[in-house]
C-alpha positions, -999 to 999 in steps of 0.1 A, spaced: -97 575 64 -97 607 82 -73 632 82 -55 628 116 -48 592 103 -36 597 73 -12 620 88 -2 596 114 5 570 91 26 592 65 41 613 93 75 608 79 70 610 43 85 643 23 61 636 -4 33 609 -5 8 597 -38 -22 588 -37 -7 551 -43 12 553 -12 -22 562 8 -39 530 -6 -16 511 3 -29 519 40 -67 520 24 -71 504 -8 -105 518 -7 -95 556 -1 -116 579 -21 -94 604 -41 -120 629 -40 -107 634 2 -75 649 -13 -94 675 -28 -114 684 7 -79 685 25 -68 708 -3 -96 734 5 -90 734 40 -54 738 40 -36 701 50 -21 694 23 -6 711 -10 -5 690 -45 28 690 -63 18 677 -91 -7 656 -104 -9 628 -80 17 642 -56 16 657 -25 30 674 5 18 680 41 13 720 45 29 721 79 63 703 62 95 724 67 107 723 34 146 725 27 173 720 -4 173 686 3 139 678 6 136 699 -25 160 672 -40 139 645 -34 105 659 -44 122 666 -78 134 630 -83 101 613 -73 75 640 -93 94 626 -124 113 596 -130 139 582 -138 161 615 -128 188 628 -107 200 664 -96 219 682 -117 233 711 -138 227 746 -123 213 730 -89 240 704 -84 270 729 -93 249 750 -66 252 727 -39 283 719 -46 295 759 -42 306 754 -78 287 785 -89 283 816 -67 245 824 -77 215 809 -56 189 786 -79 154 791 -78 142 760 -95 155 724 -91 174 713 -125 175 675 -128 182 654 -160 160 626 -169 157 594 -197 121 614 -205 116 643 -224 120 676 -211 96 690 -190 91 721 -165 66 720 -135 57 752 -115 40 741 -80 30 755 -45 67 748 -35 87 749 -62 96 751 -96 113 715 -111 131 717 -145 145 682 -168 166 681 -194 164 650 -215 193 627 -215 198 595 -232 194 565 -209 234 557 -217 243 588 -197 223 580 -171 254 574 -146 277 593 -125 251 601 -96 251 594 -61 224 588 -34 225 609 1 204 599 27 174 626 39 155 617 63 152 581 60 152 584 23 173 589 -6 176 612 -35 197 607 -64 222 640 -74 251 642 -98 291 638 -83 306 673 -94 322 657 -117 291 645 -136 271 678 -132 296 697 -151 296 673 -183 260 673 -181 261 709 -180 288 708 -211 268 684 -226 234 704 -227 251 738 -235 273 734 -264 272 769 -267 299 768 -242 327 766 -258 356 791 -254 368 813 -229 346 838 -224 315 812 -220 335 803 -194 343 837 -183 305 842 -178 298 807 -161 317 822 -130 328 786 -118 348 785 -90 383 770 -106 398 765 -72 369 749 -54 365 724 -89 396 712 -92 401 709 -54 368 685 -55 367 670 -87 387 635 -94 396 638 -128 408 601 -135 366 600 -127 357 631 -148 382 617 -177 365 584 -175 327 598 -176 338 617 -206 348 590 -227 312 572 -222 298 601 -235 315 592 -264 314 626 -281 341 643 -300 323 675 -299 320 674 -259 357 664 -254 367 695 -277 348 712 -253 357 700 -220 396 702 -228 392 735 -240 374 739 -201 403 724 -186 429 746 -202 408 770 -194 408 763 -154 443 749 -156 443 716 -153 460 693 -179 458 656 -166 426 649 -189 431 642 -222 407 656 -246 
């Protein structure tokens, strides 16, 4: 397969494997990717992974990269309170939880962090359309008990002094007959101490912790 073909057939692909090319050529030699690497076409990811140079790469095609490079995961934590102007800094590297251990992988366009999980928290996500394709990011709701969840260090008021959410822009958003019912499948006496200490915190009352 040359080149001009490949590109052609994968035009509309944010990310492509080498499995998704055999699927065109069952009989495509890997060793191509690494000629098309030298001469500038493409850029590798990750291990098997990889992205058209030419692509115009965005947030949300960022989102997607970071689900498929490692899975099962979703968006979360520090990016997902970020796109949801829950937290006033920019992000630099795409935070996702995953059912895997945690890893961290620098590449040619990005930086991808996961948090381990366990697969019974695996829920509260939704899936947004990019492109023809989906990626999977946390509701608001779910991103801040993930974020709870992972940093038990936050736990009083000045933690959440420092964490510089937005109050207003939560509580206008979040649905907290949702957030109150994600808590309790967490199932975690530690993490409800924590979250109603939060919501005091931001003013809200209607959860009970």
């Amino acid at each position: 397969m040359r080149y001009n073909q490949l590109k052609e057939k994968l035009n509309n692909f944010v990310l492509f494997s080498l499995q998704d090319i055999r699927k065109q050529e069952p009989s495509f030699d890997r060793r191509r990717l690494n000629e098309w690497q030298a001469k500038g076409y493409i850029k590798k990811v990750r291990r098997g992974f990889y992205v058209f140079t030419d692509l115009d790469l965005d947030e949300e095609s960022l989102f997607l990269i970071a689900n498929r490079i490692y899975e099962p995961s979703y968006v979360s934590l520090e990016t997902a309170l970020s796109f949801y102007n829950l937290i006033p800094e920019g992000v630099y590297s795409i935070t996702s939880v995953s059912t895997i251990k945690t890893a961290s992988f620098g590449s040619s366009v990005g930086h991808f962090n996961y948090r381990k999980i366990k697969p019974e928290l695996f829920f509260g996500y939704s899936l947004k359309a990019y492109q023809g394709h989906h990626y999977k990011i946390a509701e608001a709701e779910k991103a801040v008990l993930d974020y709870l969840y992972l940093h038990p260090e936050m736990s009083d008021s000045p933690n959440f002094s420092e964490w510089r959410l937005n109050r207003a822009e939560f509580l206008s958003l979040a649905d907290m007959s949702k957030l109150s019912k994600y808590l309790s499948l967490f199932n975690s006496k530690a993490l409800d101490k924590r979250v109603g200490r939060f919501l005091k915190f931001i003013g809200e009352k209607n959860v009970k912790s």
